[in-house]
PyMOL Python script that loads the backbone (N, CA, C, O; Angstrom):
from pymol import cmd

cmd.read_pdbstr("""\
ATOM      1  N   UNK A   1      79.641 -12.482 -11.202  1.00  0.00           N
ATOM      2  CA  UNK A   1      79.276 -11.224 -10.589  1.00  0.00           C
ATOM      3  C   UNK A   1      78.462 -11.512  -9.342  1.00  0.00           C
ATOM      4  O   UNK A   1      77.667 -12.445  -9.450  1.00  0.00           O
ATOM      5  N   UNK A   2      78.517 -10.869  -8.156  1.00  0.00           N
ATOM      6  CA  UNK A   2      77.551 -11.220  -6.929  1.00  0.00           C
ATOM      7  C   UNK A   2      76.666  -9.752  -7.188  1.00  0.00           C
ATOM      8  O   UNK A   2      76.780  -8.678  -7.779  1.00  0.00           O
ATOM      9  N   UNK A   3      75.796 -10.433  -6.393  1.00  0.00           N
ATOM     10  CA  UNK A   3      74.700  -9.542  -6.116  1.00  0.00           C
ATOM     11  C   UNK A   3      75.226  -8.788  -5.151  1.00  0.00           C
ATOM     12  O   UNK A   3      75.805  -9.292  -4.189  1.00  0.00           O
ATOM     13  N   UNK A   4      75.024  -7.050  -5.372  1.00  0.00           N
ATOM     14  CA  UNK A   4      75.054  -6.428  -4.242  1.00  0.00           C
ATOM     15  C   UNK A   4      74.235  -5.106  -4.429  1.00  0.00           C
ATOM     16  O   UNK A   4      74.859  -4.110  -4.061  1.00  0.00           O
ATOM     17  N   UNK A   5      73.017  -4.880  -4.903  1.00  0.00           N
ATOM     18  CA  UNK A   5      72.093  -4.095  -5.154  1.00  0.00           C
ATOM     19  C   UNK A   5      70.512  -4.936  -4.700  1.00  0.00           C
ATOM     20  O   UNK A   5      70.400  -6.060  -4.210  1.00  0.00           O
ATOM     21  N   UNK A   6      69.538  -4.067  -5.017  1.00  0.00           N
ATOM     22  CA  UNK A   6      68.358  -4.907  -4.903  1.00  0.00           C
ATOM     23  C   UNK A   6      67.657  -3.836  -5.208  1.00  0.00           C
ATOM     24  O   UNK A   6      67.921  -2.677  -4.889  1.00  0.00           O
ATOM     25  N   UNK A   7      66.458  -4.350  -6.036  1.00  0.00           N
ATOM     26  CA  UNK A   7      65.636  -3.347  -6.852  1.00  0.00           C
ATOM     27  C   UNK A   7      64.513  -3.237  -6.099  1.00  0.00           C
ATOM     28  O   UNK A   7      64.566  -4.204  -5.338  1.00  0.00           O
ATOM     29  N   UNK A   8      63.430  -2.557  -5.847  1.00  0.00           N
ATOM     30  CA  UNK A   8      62.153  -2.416  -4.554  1.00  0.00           C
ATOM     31  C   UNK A   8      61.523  -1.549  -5.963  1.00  0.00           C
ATOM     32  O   UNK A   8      62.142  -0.574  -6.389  1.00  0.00           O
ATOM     33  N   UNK A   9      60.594  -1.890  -6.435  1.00  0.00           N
ATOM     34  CA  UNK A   9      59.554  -0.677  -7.272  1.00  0.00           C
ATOM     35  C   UNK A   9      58.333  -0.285  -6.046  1.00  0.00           C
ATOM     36  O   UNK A   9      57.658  -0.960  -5.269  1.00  0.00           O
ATOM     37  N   UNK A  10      58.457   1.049  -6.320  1.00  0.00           N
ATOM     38  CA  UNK A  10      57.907   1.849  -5.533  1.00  0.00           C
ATOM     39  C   UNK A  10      56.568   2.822  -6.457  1.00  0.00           C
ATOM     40  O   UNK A  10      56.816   3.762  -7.212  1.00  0.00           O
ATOM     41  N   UNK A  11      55.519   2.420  -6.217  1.00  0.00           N
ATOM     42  CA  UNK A  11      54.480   2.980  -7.371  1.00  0.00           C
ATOM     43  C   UNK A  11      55.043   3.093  -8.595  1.00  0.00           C
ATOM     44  O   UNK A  11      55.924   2.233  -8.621  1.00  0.00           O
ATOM     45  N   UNK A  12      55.021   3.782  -9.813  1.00  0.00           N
ATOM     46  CA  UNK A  12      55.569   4.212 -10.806  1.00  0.00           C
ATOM     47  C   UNK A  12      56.867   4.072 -11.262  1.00  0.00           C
ATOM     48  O   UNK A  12      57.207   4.130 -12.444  1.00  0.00           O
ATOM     49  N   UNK A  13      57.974   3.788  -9.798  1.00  0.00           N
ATOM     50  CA  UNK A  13      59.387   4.055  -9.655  1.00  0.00           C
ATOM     51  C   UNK A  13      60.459   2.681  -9.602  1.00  0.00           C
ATOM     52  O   UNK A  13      60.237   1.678  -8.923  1.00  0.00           O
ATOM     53  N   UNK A  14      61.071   2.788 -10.048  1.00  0.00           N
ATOM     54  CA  UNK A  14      61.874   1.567  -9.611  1.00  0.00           C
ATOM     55  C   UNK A  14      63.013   2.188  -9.169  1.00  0.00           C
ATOM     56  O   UNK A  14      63.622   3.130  -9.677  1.00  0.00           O
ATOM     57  N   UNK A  15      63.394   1.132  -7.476  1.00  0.00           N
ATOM     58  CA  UNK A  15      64.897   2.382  -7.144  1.00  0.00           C
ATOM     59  C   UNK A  15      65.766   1.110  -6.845  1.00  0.00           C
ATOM     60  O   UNK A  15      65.370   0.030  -6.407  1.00  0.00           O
ATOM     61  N   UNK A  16      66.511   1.330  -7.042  1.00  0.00           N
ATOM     62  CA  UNK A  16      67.640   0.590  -6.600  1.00  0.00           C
ATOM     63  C   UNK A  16      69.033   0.823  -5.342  1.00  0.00           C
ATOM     64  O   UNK A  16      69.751   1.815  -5.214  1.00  0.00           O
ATOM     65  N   UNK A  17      69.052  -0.325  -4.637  1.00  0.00           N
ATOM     66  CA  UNK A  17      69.584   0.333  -3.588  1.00  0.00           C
ATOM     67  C   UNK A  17      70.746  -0.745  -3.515  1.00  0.00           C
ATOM     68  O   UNK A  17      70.775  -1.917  -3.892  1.00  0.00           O
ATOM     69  N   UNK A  18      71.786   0.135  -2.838  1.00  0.00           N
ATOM     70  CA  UNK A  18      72.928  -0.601  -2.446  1.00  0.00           C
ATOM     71  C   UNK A  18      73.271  -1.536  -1.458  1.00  0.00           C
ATOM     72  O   UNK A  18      73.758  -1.144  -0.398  1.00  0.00           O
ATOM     73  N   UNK A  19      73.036  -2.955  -1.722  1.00  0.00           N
ATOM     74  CA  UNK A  19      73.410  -3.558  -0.245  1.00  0.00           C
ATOM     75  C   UNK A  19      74.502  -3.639   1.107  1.00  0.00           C
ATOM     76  O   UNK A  19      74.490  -4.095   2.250  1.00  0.00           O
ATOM     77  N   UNK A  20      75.457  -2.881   0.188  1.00  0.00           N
ATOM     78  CA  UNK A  20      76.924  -2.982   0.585  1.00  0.00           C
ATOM     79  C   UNK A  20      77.698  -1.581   0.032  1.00  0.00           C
ATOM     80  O   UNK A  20      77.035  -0.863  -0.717  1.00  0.00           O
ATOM     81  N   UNK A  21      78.889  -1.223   0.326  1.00  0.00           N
ATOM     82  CA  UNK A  21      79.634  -0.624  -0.045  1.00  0.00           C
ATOM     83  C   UNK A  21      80.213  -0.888  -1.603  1.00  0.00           C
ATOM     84  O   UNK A  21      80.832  -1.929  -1.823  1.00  0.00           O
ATOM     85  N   UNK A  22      80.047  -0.165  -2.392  1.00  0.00           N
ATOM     86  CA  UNK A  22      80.625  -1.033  -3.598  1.00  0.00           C
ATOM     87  C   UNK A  22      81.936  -0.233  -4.117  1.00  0.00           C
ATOM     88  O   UNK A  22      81.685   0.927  -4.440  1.00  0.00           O
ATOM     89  N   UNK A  23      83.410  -0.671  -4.270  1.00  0.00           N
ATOM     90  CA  UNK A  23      84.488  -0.133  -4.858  1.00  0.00           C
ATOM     91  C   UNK A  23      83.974   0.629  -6.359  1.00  0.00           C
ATOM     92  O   UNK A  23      83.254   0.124  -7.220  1.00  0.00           O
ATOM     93  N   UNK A  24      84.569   1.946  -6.357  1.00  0.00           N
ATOM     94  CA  UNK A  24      84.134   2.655  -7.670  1.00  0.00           C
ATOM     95  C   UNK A  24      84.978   1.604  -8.730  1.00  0.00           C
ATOM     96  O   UNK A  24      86.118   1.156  -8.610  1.00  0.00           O
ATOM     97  N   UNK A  25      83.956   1.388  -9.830  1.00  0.00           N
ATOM     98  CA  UNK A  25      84.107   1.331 -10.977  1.00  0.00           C
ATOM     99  C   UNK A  25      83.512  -0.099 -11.065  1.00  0.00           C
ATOM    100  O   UNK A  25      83.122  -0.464 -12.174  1.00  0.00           O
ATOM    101  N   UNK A  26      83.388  -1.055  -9.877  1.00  0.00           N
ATOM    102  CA  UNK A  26      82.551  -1.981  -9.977  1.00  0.00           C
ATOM    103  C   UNK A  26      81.527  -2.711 -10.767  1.00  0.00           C
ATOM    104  O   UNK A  26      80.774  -1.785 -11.067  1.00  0.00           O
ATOM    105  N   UNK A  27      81.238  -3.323 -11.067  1.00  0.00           N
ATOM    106  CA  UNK A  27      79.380  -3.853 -11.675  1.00  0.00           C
ATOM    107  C   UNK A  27      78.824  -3.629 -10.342  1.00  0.00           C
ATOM    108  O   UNK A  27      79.304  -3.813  -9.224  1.00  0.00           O
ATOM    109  N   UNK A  28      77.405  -3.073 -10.839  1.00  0.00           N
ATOM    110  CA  UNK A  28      76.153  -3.131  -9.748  1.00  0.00           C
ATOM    111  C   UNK A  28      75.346  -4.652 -10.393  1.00  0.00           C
ATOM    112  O   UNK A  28      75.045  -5.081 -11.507  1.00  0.00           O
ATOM    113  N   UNK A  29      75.269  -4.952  -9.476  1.00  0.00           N
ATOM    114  CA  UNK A  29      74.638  -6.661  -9.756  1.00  0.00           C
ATOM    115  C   UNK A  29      73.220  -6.698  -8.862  1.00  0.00           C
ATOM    116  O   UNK A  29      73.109  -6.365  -7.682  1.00  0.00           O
ATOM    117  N   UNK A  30      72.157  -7.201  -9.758  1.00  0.00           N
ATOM    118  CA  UNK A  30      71.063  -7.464  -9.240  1.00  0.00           C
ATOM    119  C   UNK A  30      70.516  -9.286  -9.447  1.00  0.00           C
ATOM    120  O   UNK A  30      70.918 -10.121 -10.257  1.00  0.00           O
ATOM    121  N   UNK A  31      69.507  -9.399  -8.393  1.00  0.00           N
ATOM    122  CA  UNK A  31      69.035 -10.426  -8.051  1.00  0.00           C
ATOM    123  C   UNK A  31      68.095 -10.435  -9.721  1.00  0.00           C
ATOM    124  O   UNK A  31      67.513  -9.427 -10.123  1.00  0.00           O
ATOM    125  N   UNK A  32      68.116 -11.563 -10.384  1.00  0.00           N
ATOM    126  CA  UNK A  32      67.101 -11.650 -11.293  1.00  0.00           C
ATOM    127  C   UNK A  32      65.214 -12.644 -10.903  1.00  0.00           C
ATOM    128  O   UNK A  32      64.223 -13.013 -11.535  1.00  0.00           O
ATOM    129  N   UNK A  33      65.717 -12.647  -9.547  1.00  0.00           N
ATOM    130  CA  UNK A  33      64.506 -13.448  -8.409  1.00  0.00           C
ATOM    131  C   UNK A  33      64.358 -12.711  -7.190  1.00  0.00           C
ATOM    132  O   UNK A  33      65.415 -12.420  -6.630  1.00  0.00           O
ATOM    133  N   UNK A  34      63.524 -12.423  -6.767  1.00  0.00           N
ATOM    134  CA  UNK A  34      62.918 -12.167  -5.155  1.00  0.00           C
ATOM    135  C   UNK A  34      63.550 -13.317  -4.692  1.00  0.00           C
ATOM    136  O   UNK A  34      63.683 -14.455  -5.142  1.00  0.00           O
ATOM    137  N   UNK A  35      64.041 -12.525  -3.302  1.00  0.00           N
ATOM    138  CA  UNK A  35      65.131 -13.637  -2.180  1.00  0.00           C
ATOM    139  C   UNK A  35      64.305 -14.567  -2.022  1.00  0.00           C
ATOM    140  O   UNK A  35      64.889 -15.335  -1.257  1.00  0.00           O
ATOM    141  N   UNK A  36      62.894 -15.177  -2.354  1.00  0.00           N
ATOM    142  CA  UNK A  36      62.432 -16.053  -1.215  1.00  0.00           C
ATOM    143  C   UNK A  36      62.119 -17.214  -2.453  1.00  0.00           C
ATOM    144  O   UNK A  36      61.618 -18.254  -2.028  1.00  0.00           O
ATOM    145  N   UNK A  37      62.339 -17.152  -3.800  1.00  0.00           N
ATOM    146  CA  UNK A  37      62.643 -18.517  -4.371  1.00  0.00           C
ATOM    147  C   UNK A  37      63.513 -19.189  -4.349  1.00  0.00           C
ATOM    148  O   UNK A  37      64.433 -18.618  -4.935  1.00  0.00           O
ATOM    149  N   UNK A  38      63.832 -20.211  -3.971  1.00  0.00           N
ATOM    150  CA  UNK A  38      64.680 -21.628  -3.737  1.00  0.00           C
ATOM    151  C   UNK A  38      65.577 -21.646  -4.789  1.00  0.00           C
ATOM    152  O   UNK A  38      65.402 -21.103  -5.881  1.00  0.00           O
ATOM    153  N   UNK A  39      66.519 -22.267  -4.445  1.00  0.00           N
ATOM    154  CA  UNK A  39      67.850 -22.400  -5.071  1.00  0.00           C
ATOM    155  C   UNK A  39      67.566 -23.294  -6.209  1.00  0.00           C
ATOM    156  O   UNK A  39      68.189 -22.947  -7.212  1.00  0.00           O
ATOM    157  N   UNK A  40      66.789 -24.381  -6.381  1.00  0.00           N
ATOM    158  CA  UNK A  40      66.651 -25.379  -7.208  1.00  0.00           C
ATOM    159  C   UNK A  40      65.457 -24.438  -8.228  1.00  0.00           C
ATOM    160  O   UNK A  40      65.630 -24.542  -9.443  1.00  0.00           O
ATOM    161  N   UNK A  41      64.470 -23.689  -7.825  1.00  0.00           N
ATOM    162  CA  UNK A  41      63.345 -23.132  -8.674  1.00  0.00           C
ATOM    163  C   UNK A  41      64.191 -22.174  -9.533  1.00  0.00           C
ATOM    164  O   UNK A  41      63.904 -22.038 -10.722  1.00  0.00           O
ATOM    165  N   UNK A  42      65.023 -21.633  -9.089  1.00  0.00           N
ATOM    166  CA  UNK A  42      65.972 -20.770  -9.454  1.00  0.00           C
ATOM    167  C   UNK A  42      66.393 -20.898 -10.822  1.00  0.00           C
ATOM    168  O   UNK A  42      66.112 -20.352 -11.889  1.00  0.00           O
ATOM    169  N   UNK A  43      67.355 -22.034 -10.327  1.00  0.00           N
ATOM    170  CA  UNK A  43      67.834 -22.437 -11.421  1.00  0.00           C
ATOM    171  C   UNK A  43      67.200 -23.507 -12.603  1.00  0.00           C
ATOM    172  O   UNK A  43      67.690 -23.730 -13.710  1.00  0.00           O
ATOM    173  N   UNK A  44      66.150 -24.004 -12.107  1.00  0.00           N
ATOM    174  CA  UNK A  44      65.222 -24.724 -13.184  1.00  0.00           C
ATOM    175  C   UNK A  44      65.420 -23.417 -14.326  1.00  0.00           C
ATOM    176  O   UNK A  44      66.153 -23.364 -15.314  1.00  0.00           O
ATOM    177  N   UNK A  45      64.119 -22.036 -13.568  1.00  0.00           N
ATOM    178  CA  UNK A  45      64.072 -20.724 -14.361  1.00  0.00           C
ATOM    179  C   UNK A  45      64.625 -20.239 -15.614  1.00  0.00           C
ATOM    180  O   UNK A  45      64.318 -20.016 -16.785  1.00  0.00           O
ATOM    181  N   UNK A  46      66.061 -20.161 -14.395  1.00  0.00           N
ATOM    182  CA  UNK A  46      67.324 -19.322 -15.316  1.00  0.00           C
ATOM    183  C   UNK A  46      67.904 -20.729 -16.708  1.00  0.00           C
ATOM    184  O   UNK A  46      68.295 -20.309 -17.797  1.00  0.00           O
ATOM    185  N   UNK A  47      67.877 -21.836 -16.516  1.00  0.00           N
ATOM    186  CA  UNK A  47      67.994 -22.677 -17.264  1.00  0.00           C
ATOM    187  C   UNK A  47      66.946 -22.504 -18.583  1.00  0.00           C
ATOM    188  O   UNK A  47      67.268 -22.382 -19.765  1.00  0.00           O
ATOM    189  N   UNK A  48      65.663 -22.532 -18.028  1.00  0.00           N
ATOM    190  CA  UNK A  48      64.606 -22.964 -19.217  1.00  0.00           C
ATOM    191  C   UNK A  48      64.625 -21.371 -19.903  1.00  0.00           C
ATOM    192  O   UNK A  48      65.226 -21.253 -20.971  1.00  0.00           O
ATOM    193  N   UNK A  49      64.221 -20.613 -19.528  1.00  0.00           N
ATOM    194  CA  UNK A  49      63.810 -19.155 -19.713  1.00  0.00           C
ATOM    195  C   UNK A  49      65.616 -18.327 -20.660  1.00  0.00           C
ATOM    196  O   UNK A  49      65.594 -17.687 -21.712  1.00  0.00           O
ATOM    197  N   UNK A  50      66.795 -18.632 -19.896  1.00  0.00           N
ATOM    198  CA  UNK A  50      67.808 -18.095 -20.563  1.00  0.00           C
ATOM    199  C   UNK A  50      68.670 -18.555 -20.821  1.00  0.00           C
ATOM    200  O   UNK A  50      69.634 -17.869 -21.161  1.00  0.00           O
ATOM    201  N   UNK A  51      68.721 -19.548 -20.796  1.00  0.00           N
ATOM    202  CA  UNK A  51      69.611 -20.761 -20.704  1.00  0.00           C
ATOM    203  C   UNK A  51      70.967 -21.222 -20.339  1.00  0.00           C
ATOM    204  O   UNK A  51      71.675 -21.821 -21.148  1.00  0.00           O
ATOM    205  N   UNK A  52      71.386 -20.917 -18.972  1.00  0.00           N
ATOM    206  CA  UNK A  52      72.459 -20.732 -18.408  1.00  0.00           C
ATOM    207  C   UNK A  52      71.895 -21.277 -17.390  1.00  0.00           C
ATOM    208  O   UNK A  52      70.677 -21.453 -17.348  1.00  0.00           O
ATOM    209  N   UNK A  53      73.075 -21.771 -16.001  1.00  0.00           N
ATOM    210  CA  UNK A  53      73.243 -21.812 -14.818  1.00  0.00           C
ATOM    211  C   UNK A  53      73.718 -20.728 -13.942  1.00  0.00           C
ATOM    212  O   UNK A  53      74.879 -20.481 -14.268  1.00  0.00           O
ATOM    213  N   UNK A  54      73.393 -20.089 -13.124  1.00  0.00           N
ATOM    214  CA  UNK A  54      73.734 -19.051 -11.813  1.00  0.00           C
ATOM    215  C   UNK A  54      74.797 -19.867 -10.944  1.00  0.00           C
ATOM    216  O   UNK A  54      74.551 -20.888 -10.301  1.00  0.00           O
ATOM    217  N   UNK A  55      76.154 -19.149 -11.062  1.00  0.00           N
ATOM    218  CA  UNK A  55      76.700 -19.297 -10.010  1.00  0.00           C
ATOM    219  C   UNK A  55      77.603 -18.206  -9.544  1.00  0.00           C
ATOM    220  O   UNK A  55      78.808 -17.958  -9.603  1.00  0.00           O
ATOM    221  N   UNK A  56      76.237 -17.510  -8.925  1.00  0.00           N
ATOM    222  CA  UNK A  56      76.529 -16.368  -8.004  1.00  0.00           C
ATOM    223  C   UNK A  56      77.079 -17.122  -6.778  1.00  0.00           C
ATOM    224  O   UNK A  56      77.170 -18.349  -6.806  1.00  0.00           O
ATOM    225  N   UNK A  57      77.514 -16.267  -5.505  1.00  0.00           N
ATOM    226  CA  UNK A  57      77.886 -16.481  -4.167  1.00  0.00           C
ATOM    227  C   UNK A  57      76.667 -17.604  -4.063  1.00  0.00           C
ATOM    228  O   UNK A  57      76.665 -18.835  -4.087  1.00  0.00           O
ATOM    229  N   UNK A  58      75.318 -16.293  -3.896  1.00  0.00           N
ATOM    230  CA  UNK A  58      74.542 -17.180  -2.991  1.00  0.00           C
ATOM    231  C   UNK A  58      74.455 -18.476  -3.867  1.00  0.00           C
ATOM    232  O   UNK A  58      74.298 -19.503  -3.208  1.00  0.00           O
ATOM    233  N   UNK A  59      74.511 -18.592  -4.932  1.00  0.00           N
ATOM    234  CA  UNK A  59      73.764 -20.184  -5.746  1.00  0.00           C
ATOM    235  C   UNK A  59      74.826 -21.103  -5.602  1.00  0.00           C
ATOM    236  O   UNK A  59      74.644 -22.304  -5.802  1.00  0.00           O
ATOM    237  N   UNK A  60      76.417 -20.430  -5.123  1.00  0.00           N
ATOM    238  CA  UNK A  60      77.219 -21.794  -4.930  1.00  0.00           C
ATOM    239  C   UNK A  60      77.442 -22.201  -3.368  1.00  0.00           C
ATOM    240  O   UNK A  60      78.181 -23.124  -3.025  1.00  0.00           O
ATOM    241  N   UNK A  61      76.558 -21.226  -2.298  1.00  0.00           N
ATOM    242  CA  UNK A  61      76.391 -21.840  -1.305  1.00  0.00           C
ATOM    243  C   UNK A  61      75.757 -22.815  -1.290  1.00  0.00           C
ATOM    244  O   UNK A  61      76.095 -23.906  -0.833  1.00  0.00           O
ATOM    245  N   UNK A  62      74.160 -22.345  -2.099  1.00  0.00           N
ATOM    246  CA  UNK A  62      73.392 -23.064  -1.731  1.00  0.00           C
ATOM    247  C   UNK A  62      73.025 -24.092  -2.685  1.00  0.00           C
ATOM    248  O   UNK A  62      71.950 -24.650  -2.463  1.00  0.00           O
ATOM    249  N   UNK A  63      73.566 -24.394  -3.513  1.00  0.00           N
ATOM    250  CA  UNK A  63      73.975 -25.895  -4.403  1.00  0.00           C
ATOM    251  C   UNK A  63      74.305 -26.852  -3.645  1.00  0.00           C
ATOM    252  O   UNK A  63      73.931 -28.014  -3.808  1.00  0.00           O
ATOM    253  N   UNK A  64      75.416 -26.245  -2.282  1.00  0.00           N
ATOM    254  CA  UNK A  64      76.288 -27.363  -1.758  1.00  0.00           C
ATOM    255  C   UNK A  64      75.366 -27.847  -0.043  1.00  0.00           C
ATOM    256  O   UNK A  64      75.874 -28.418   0.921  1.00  0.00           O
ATOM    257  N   UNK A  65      74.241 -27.467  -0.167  1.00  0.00           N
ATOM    258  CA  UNK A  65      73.621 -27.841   0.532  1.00  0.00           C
ATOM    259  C   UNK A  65      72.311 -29.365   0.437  1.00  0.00           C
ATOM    260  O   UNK A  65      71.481 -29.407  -0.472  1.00  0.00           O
ATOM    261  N   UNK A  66      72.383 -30.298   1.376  1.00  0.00           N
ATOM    262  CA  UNK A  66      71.997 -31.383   1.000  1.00  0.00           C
ATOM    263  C   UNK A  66      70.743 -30.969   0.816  1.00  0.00           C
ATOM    264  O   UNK A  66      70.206 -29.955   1.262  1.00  0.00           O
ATOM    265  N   UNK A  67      70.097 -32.210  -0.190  1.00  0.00           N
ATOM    266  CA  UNK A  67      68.776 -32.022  -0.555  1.00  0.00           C
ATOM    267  C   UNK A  67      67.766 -31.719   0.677  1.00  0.00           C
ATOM    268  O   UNK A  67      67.092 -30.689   0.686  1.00  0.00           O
ATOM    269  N   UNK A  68      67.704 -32.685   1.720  1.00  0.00           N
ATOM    270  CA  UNK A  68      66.662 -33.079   2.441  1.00  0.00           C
ATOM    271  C   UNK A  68      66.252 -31.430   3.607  1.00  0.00           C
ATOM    272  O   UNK A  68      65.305 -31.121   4.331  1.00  0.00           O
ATOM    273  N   UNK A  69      67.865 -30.618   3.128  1.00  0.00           N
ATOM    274  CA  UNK A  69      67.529 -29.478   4.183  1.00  0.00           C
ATOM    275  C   UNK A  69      66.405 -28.210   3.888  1.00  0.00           C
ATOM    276  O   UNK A  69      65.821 -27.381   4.586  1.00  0.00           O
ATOM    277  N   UNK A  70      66.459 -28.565   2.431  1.00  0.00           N
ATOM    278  CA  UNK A  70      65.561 -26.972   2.077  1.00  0.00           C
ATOM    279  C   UNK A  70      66.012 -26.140   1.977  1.00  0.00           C
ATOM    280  O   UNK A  70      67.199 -26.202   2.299  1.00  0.00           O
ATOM    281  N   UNK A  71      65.563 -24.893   1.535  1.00  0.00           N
ATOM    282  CA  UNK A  71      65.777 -23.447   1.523  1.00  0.00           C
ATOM    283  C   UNK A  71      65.791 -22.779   2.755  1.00  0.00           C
ATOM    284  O   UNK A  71      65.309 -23.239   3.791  1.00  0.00           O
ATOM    285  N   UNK A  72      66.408 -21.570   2.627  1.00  0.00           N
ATOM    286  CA  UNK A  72      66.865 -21.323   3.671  1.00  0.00           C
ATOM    287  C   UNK A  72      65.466 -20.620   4.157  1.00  0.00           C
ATOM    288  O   UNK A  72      65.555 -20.621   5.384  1.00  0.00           O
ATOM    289  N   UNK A  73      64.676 -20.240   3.926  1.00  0.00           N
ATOM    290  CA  UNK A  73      63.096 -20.036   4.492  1.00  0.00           C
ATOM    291  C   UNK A  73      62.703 -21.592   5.387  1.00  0.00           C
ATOM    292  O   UNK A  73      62.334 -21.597   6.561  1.00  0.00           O
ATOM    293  N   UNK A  74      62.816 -22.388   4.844  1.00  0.00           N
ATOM    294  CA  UNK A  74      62.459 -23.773   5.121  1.00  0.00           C
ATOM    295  C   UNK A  74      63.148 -24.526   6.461  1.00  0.00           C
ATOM    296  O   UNK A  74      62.669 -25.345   7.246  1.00  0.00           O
ATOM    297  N   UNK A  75      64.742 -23.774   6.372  1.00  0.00           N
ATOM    298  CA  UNK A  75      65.211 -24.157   7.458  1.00  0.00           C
ATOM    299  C   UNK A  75      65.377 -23.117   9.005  1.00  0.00           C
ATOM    300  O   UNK A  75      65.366 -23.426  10.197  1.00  0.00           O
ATOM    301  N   UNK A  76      65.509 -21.940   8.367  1.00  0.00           N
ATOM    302  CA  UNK A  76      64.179 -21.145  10.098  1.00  0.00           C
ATOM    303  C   UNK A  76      63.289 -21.287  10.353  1.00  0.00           C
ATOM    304  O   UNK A  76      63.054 -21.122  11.550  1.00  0.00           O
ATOM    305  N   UNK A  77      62.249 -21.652   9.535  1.00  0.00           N
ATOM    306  CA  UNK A  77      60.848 -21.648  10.156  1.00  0.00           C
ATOM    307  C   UNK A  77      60.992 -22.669  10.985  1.00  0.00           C
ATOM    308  O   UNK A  77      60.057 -23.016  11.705  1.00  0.00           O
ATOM    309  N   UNK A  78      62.525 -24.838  10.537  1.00  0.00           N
ATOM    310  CA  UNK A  78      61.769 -25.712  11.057  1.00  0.00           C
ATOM    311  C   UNK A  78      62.887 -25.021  12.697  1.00  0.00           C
ATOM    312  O   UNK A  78      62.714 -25.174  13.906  1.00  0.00           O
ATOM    313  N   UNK A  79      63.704 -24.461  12.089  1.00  0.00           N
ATOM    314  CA  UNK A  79      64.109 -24.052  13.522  1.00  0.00           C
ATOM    315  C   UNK A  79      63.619 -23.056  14.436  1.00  0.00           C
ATOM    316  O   UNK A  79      64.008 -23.011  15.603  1.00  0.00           O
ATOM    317  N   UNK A  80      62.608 -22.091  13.850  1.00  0.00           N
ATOM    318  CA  UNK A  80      61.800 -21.730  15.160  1.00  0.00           C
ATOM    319  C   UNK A  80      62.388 -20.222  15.048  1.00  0.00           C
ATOM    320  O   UNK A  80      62.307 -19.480  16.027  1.00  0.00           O
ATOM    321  N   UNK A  81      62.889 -19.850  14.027  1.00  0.00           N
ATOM    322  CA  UNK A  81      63.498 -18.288  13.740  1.00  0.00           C
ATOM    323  C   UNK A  81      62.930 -17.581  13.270  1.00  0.00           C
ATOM    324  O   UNK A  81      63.036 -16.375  13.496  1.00  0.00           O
ATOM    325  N   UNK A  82      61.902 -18.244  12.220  1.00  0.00           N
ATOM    326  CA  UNK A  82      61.095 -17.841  11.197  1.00  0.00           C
ATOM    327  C   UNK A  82      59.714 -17.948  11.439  1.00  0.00           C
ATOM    328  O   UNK A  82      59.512 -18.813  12.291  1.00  0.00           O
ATOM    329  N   UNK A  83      58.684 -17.420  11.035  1.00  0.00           N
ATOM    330  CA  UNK A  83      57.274 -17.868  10.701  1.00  0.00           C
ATOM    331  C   UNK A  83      56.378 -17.201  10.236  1.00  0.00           C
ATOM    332  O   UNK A  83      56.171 -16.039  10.585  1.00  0.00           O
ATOM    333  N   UNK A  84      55.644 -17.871   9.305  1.00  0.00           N
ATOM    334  CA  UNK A  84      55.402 -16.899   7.994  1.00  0.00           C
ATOM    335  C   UNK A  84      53.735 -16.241   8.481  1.00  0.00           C
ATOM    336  O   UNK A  84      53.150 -15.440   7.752  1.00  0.00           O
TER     337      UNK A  84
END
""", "prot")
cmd.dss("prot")
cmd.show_as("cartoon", "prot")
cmd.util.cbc("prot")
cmd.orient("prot")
């Protein structure tokens, strides 16, 4: 299933919003992490805590990315896109 929702709690509320257009009858799919944990913390998580591997879109992009590059936070900031 990919992610194409994202949850924002808003005081009291939790809303959920659509990232995309979604075909009726679809799954609504949510992130079970805030975008800004790493692909490897990720899946340590989802391993220890439920015991499975994620391979959503984003987790089989970013599996196939070499170690030494980082997360994708890690690699705008060293390029000068980002800064926290």
């Amino acid at each position: 299933m990919s992610v194409n929702a994202c949850r924002l709690n808003y005081r009291a509320d939790i809303i959920i919003r659509m990232i995309h257009d979604v075909p009726e009858e679809r799954e609504v799919g949510l992130s079970c992490f805030p975008v800004n944990i790493n692909y490897s913390s990720r899946q340590k998580r989802l391993l220890e805590d439920y015991g499975f591997r994620c391979d959503c879109d984003r987790c089989i992009v970013e599996s196939s990315w070499s170690k030494g590059e980082g997360d994708e936070s890690e690699v705008m900031e060293r390029d000068g896109r980002f800064r926290r």
